[in-house]
C-alpha positions in Angstrom: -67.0 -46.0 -59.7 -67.8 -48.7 -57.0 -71.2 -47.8 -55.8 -69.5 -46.1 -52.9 -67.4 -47.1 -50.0 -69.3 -48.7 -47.4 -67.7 -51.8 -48.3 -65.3 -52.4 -45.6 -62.2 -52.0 -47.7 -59.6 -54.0 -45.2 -56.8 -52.0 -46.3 -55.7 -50.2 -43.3 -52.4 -51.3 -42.9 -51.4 -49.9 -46.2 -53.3 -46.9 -45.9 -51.3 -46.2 -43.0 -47.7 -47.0 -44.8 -49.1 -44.2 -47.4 -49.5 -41.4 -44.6 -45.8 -42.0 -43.0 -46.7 -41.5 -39.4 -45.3 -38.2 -39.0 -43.8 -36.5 -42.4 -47.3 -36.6 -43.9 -49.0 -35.8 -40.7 -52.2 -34.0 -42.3 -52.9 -36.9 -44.6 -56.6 -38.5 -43.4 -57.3 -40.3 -46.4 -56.8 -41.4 -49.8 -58.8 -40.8 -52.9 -60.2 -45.0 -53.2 -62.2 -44.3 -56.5 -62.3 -41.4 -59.0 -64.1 -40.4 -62.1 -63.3 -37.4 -64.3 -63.8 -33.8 -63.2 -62.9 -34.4 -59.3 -60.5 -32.3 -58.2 -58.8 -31.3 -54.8 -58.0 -28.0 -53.9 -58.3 -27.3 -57.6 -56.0 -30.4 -58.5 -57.5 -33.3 -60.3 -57.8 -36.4 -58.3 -55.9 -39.5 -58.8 -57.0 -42.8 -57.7 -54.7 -43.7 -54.5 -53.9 -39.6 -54.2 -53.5 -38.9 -50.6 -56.3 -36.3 -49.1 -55.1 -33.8 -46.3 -56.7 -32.2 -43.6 -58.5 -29.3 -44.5 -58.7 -30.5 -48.2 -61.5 -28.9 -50.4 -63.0 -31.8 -52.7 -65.2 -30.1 -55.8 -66.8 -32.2 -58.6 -68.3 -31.3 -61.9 -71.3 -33.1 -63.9 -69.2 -35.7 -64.6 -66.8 -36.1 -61.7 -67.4 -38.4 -58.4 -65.0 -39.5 -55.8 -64.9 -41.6 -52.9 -62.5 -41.2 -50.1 -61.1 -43.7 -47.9 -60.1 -42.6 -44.2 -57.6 -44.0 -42.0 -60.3 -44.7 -39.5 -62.2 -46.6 -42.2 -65.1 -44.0 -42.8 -66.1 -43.5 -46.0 -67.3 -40.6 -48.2 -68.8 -40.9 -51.8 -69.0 -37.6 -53.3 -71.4 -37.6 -56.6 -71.4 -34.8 -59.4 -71.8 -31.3 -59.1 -70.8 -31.8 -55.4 -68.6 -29.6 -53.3 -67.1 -30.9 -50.1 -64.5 -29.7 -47.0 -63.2 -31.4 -44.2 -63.3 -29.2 -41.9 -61.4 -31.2 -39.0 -60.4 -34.8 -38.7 -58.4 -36.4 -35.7 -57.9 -40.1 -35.0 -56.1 -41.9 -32.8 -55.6 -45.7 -34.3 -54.7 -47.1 -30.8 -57.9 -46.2 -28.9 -60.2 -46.0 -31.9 -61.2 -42.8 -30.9 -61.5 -39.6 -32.8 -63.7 -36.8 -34.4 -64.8 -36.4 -38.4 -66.2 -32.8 -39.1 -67.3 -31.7 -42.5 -69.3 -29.3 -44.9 -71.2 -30.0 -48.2 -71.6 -27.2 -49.4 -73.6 -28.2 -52.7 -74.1 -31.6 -53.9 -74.4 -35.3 -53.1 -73.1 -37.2 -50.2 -73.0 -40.8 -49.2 -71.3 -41.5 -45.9 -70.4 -44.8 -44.2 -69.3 -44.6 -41.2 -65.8 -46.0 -39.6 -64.7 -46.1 -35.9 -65.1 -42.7 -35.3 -68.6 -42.6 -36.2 -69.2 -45.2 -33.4 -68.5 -42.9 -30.5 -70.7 -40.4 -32.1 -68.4 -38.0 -33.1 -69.1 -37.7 -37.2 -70.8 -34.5 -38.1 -71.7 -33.5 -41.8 -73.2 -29.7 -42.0 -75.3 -29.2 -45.1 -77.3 -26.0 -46.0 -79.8 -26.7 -44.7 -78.7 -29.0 -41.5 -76.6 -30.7 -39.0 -76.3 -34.2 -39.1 -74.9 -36.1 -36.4 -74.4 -39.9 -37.2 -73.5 -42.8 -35.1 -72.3 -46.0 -36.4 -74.3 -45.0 -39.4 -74.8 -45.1 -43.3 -76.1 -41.6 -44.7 -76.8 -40.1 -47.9 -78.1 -37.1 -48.5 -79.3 -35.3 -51.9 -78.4 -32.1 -51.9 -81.9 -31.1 -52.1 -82.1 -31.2 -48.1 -83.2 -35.0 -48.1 -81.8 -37.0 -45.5 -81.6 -41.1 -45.6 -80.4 -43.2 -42.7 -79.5 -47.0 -43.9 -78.4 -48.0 -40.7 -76.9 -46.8 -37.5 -78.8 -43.7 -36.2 -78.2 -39.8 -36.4 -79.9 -36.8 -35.2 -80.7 -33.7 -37.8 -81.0 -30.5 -36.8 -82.8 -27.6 -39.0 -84.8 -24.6 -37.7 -83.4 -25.0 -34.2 -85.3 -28.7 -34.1 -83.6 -31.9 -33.9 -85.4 -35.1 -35.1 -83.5 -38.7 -34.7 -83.5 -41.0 -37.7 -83.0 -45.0 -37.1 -82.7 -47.4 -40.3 -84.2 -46.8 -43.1 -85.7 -43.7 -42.2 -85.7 -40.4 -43.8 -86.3 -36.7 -43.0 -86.8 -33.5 -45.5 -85.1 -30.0 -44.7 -84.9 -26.4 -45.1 -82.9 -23.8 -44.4 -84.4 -22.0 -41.5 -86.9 -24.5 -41.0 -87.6 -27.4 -38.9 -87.0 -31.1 -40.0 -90.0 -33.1 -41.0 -91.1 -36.4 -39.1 -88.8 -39.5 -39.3 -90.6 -41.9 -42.0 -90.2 -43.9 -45.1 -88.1 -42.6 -48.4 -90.0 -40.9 -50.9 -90.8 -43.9 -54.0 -87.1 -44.9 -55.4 -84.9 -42.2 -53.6 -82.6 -44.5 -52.3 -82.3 -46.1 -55.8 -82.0 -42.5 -57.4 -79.1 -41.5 -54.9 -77.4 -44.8 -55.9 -77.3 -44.3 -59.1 -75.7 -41.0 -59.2 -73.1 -42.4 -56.9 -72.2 -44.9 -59.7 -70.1 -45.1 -62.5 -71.3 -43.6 -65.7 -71.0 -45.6 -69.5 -67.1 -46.1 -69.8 -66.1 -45.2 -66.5 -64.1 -46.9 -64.3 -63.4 -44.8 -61.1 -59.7 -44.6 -61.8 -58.8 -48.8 -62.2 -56.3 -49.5 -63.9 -56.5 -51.8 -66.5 -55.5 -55.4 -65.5 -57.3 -54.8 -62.1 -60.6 -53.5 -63.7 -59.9 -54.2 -67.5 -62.9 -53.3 -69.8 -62.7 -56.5 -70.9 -62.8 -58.2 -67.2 -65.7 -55.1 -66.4 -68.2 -56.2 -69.6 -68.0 -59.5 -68.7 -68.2 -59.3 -65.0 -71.4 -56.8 -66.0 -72.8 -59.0 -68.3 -72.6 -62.0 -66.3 -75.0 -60.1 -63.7 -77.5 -58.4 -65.7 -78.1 -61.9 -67.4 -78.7 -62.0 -70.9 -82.2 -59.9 -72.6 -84.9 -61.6 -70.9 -82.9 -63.5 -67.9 -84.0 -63.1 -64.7 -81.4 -60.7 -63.5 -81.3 -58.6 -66.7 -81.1 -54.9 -66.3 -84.4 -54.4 -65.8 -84.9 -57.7 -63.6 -88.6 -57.6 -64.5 -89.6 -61.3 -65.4 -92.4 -61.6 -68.1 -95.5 -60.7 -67.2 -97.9 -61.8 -65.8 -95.6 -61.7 -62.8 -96.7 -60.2 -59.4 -94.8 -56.3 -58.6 -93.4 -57.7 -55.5 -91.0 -59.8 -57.4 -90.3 -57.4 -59.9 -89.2 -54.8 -57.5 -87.1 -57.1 -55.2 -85.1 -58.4 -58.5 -85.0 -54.4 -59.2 -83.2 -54.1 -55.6 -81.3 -56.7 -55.7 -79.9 -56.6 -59.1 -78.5 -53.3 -58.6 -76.7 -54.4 -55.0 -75.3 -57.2 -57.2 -73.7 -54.9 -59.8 -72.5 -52.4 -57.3 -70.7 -55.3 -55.3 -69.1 -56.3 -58.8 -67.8 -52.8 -59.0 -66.6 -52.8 -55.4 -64.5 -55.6 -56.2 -62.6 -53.9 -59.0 -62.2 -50.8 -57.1 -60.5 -52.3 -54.1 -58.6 -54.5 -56.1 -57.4 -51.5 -58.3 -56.4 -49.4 -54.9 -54.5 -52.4 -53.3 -52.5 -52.7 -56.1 -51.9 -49.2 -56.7 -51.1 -49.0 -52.8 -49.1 -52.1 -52.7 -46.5 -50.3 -55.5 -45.6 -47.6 -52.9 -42.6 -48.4 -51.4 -42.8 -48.1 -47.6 -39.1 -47.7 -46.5 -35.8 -47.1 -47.8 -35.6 -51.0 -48.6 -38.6 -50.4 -51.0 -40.4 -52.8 -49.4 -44.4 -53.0 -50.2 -46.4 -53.0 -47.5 -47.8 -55.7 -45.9 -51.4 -56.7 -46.8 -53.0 -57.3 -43.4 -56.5 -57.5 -44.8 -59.1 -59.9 -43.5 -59.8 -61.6 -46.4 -58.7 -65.6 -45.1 -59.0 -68.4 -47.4 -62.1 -70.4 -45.9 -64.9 -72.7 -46.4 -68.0 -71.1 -44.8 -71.1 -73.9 -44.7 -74.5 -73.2 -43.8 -78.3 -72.8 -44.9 -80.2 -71.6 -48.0 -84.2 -70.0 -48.4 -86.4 -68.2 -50.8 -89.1 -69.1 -53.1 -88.9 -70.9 -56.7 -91.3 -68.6 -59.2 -92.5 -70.9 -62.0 -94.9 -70.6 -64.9 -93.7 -67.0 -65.6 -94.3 -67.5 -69.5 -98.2 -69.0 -69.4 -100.2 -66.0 -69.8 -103.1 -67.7 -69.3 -102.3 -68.4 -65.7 -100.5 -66.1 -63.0 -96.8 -67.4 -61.9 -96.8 -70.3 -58.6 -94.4 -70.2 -56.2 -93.0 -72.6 -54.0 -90.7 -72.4 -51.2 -86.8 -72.8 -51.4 -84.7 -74.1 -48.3 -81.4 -76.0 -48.3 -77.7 -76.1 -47.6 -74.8 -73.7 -49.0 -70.7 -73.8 -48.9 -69.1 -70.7 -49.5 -65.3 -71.3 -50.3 -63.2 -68.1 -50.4 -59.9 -68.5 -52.0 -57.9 -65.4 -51.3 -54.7 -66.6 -53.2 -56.2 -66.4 -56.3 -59.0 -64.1 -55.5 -62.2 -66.4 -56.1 -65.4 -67.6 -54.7 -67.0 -70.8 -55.0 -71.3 -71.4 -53.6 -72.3 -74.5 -54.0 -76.4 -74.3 -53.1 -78.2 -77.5 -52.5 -82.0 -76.9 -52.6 -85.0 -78.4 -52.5 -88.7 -77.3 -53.6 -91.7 -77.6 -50.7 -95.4 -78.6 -51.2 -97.0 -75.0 -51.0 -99.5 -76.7 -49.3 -97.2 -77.6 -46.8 -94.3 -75.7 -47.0 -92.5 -78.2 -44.4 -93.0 -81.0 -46.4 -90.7 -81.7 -49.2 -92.1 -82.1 -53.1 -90.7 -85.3 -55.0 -86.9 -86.3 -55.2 -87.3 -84.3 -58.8 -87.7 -81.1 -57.6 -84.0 -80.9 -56.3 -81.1 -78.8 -57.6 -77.5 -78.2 -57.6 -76.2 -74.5 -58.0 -72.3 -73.7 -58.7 -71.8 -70.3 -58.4 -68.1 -69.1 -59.5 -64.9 -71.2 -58.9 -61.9 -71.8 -57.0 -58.3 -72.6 -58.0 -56.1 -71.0 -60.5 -57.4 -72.2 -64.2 -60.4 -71.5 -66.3 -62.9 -68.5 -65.7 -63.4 -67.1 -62.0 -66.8 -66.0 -62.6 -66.5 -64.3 -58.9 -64.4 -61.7 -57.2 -63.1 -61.7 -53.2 -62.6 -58.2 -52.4 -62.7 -58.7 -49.0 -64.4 -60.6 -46.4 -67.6 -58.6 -46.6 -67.6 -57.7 -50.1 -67.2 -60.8 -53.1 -69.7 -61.8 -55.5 -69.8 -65.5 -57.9 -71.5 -65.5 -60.8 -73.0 -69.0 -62.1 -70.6 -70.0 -65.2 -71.9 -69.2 -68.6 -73.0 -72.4 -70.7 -74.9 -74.1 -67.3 -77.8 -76.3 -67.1 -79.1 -77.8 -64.3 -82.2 -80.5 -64.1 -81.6 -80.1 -67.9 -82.5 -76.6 -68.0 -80.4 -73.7 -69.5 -79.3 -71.2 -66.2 -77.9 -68.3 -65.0 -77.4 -66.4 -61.6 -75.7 -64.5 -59.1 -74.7 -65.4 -55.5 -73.6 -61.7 -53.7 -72.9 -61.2 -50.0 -74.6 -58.7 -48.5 -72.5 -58.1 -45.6 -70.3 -55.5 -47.2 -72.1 -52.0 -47.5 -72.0 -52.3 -51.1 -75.1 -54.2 -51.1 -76.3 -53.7 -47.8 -77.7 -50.1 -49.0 -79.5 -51.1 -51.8 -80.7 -53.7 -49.4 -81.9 -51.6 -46.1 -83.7 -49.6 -48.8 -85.8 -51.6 -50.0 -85.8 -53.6 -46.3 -86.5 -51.4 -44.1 -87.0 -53.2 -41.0 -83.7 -54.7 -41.8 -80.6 -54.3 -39.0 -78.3 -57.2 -39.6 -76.4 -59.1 -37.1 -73.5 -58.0 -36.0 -71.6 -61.3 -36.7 -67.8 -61.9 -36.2 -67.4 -64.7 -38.7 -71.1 -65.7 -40.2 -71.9 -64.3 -43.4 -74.7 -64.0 -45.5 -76.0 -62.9 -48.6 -78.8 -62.9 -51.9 -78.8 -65.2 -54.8 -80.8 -65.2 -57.5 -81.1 -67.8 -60.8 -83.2 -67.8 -64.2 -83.9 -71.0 -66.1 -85.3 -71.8 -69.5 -86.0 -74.7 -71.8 -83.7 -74.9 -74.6 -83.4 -71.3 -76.0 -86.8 -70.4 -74.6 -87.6 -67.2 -72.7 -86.9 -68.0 -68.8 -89.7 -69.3 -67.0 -88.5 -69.9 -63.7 -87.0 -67.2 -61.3 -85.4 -68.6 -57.5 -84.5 -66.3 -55.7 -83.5 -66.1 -52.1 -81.0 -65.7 -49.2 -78.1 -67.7 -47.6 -76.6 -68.1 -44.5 -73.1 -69.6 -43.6 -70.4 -69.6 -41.2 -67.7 -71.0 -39.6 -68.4 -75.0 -38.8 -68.4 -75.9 -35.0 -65.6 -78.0 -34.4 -66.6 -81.3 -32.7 -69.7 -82.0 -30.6 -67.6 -81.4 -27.1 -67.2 -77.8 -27.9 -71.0 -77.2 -27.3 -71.6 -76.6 -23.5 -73.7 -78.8 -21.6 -74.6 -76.2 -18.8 -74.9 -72.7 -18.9 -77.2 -70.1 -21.0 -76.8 -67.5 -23.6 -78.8 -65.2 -25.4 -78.2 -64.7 -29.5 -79.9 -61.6 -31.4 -79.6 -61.0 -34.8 -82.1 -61.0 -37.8 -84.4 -63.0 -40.1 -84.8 -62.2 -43.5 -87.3 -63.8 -45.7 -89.2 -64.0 -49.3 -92.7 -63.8 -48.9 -95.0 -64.9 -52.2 -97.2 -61.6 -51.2 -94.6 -59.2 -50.0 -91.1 -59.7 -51.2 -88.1 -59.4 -49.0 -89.5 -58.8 -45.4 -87.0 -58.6 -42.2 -87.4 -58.7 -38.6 -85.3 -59.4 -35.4 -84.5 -62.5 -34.2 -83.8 -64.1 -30.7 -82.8 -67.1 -29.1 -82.5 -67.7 -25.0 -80.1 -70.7 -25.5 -80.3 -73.4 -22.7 -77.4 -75.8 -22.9 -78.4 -77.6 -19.6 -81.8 -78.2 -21.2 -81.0 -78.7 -25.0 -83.1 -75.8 -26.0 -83.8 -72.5 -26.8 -86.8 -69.9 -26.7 -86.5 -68.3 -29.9 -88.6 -65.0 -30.7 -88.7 -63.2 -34.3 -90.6 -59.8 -34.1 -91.9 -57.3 -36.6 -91.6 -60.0 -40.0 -94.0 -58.7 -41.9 -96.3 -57.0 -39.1 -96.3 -60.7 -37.4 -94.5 -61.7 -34.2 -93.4 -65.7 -33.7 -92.4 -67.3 -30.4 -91.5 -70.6 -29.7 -89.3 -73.2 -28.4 -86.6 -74.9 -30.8 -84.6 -78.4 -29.5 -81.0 -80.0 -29.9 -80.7 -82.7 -32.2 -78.7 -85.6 -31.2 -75.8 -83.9 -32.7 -76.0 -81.0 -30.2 -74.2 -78.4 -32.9 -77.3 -78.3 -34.7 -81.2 -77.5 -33.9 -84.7 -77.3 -35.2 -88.3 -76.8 -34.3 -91.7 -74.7 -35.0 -92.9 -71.6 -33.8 -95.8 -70.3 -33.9 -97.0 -66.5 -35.7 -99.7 -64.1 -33.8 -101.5 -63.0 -36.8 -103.1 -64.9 -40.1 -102.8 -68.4 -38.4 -98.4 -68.2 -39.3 -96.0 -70.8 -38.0 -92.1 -71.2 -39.1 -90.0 -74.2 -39.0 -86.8 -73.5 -38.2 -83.5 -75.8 -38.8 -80.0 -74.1 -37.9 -76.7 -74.6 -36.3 -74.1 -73.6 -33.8 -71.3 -71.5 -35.7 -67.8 -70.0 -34.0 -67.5 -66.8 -33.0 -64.6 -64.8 -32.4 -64.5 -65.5 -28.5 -66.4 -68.2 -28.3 -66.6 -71.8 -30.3 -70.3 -71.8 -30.1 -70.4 -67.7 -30.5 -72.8 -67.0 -34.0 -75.6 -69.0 -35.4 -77.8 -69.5 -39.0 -80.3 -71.2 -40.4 -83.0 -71.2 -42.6 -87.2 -70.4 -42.3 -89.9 -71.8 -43.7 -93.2 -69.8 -43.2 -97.2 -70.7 -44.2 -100.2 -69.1 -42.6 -104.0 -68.4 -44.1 -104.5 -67.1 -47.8 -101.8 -68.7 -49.1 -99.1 -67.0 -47.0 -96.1 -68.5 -47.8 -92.5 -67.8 -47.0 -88.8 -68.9 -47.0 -85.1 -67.4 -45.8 -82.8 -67.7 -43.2 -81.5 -66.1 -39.8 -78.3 -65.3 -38.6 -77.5 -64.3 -35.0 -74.3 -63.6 -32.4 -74.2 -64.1 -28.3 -74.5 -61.1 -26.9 
């Protein structure tokens, strides 16, 4: 099944036409994705099955479910699992509401919805009491407790300890919690998997949504053939360093899971979109936010070559450029179009010769030939380069994912840590990853890397030319020596003065601070900042994007990053006014 439910299905308004206001009063959910050996009060689940108040979910060794609430919260329930909720009230017009349940054995992965932002989601394990707010959880049944994002306070042995992102707690019964800190080596990845799909299962799709056909290809086009760079492994040959292994690891997986997601929504809107919703058996509307629309923006990461000389350890040089990312929701596509560009490593704000320059099509819009892509949503859609590609007269294949939706987000905080995205109305961003060979040759040259896009400002007049506002979001980077590093980003926006003081803290143990100017065209801007440790700077180049309230409300760009040893870095930012 998908890898759970954080994705933000937008399917609210149809979830709603499935309770019926008042005859189906006790209704809080409905059953979004099921595997085998789920049942509900001792009857198997169906996928789009309504779930009631007070309903008893139990699963066996080869049974999952995820539930979708009419609040948006989301439970995945994994094998051998047994779940109640215990009490659930909601009221759609203020938003407001309280979630109360009890796991009584088993596997749990919670995302929360608007309840969860007042505060008033509790989950009661064996062992503890977990409070979360605005918050992704999963625990492992083992009294393990994992915090992607949000925050939430456990409480064990009458102590209560308070977990931010990415941190993790053990407890016992009767004893206290130990210390926030890290996740024990792969126990994010573990809990992943047993949230997933097992061989042949497809959490209840029906076949034209999800076909096994549409599934193996979809599959195979993001593992990559044996030996690409996004096979399942994602290892590249050796001798390549651990830090890219383990990020394509990461990253791989949030790609597959956001494939699945895809499916799974599609499979539910269908299934709900059959239900008639009056006595004119007329289908509900589909009020989803998933518009048609051409996002443009900024592109980072590294280029890893050399991977098959084993008489010399892989070079990398830094990746920035522009990306378009065209959603087509009539015919349920996505189109990125990357333009990139190699830098000197010497000088990673210099660019290498005209030659080392690339054009990446990722998936496809319109209604013929192969998608290569799916648009669940405007979180959740993934676009797969098409198979039979070269590029600079090399054989390639990739994967562009957004990493907005939770789908991937949770592979993503776990091996990011630091990470807490912005909070953007309209920007998006995301991972993409390519291999590249000569001829029929083994791959010898991994890019991988970020983007960044959003809504274009409409002319130059809707930039203010007095005024100030502050933006805060995030940076996220690949580093030749660390992998995928994160850290906060801000920027004390002067429109009077053209300028803004930008600050990016905790990105990779260095803090930056600096000022970045207008261009002539005021809707975009650029500068250098400089690092506090190991003699860093980053360029940055970004622009002005709307916002939901404001024309000039979000922002993104790209990084580039050098310092002493050889540090060298690439990826973007994204920000909103606060």
């Amino acid at each position: 099944m998908s890898r759970t439910g954080a994705f933000q299905l937008a399917i609210t308004t149809a979830v709603l036409a499935l309770c019926g206001a008042t005859a189906q009063a006790q209704q809080v959910g409905t059953a979004s994705a099921v595997n085998p050996a789920a049942t509900a009060n001792l009857k198997t689940i169906t996928i789009g099955q309504s779930i009631a108040h007070k309903e008893r979910i139990q699963t066996k060794s080869s049974g999952s479910v995820q539930l979708l609430f009419l609040d948006k919260t989301s439970m995945t329930i994994g094998p051998n699992s047994d779940l109640t909720i215990d009490e659930y009230v909601y009221d759609p017009s203020a938003n407001t509401g309280k979630l109360a349940a009890t796991l009584g054995k088993g596997a749990l992965r919670f995302v929360g919805g608007q309840i969860s932002h007042n505060g008033d989601a509790e989950i009661k394990t064996a062992s503890a009491l977990i409070g979360i707010r605005g918050g992704v959880m999963m625990t492992d049944g083992k009294g393990g407790i994992y915090s992607g994002y949000g925050t939430m306070t456990v409480n064990s042995g009458g102590q209560t300890v308070t977990l931010g992102a990415g941190e993790f707690t053990q407890t016992q019964a009767g004893g206290p919690p130990t210390p926030p800190g890290l996740p024990p080596p792969g126990f994010v990845q573990k809990q992943i998997a047993r949230f997933q799909s097992a061989a042949g299962q497809t959490g209840g799709a029906r076949r034209g949504a999800a076909s096994p056909a549409n599934v193996a290809a979809a599959e195979h086009s993001a593992t990559g053939s044996p030996g690409g760079l996004v096979t399942g492994s994602g290892a590249p040959p050796s001798p390549a360093p651990p830090t890219i292994v383990q990020q394509v690891n990461a990253i791989t997986s949030a790609f597959t899971q956001s494939i699945q997601t895809s499916n799974q929504a599609a499979a539910l809107q269908e299934i709900v979109q059959d239900r008639p919703t009056g006595g004119n058996n007329t289908p509900p509307i589909d009020n989803s936010p998933r518009p048609s629309a051409t996002l443009t923006g900024y592109v980072g990461g590294l280029d890893v070559v050399n991977l098959n000389n084993t008489n010399q350890a892989p070079d990398s040089r830094p990746i920035t450029g522009t990306a378009a990312i065209n959603l087509d929701a009539a015919n349920n596509r996505v189109q990125g179009n990357l333009d990139i560009y190699a830098y000197d490593p010497a000088n990673p704000f210099t660019q290498l010769a005209q030659s080392i320059h690339a054009l990446l099509q990722f998936g496809s819009t319109g209604s013929t030939g192969p998608a290569n892509s799916g648009y669940s949503n405007y979180n959740n859609f993934y676009a797969n380069i098409p198979d039979n590609s070269t590029v600079n007269n090399k054989a390639v294949t990739g994967v562009l994912v957004s990493a907005n939706g939770i789908a991937a987000n949770q592979v993503v905080t776990g091996a990011i840590p630091n990470l807490t995205a912005c909070q953007c109305d309209y920007t998006r961003w995301g991972f993409w990853a390519v291999s590249a060979a000569n001829g029929n040759a083994t791959p010898d040259e991994a890019l991988i890397g970020t983007w960044v896009a959003g809504r274009p400002v409409g002319s130059i007049s809707d930039v203010p030319t007095t005024g100030t506002a502050t933006y805060t979001g995030h940076v996220i980077a690949n580093v030749n020596s660390a992998g995928f590093v994160a850290g906060g980003f801000s920027n004390a926006v002067d429109f009077g003065a053209r300028s803004g003081a930008v600050s990016v803290t905790n990105l990779d143990g260095a803090n930056y601070a600096g000022t970045v100017n207008f261009n002539n065209d005021p809707r975009n801007f650029g500068g250098t900042i400089a690092g506090n440790v190991g003699g860093r700077s980053m360029a940055l180049q970004g622009s002005f994007f709307q916002g939901a309230h404001s024309p000039v409300g979000e922002m993104g760009g790209s990084v580039a990053i050098s310092g002493a040893n050889n540090y060298l870095g690439s990826g973007i930012f994204a920000a909103s006014k606060r």
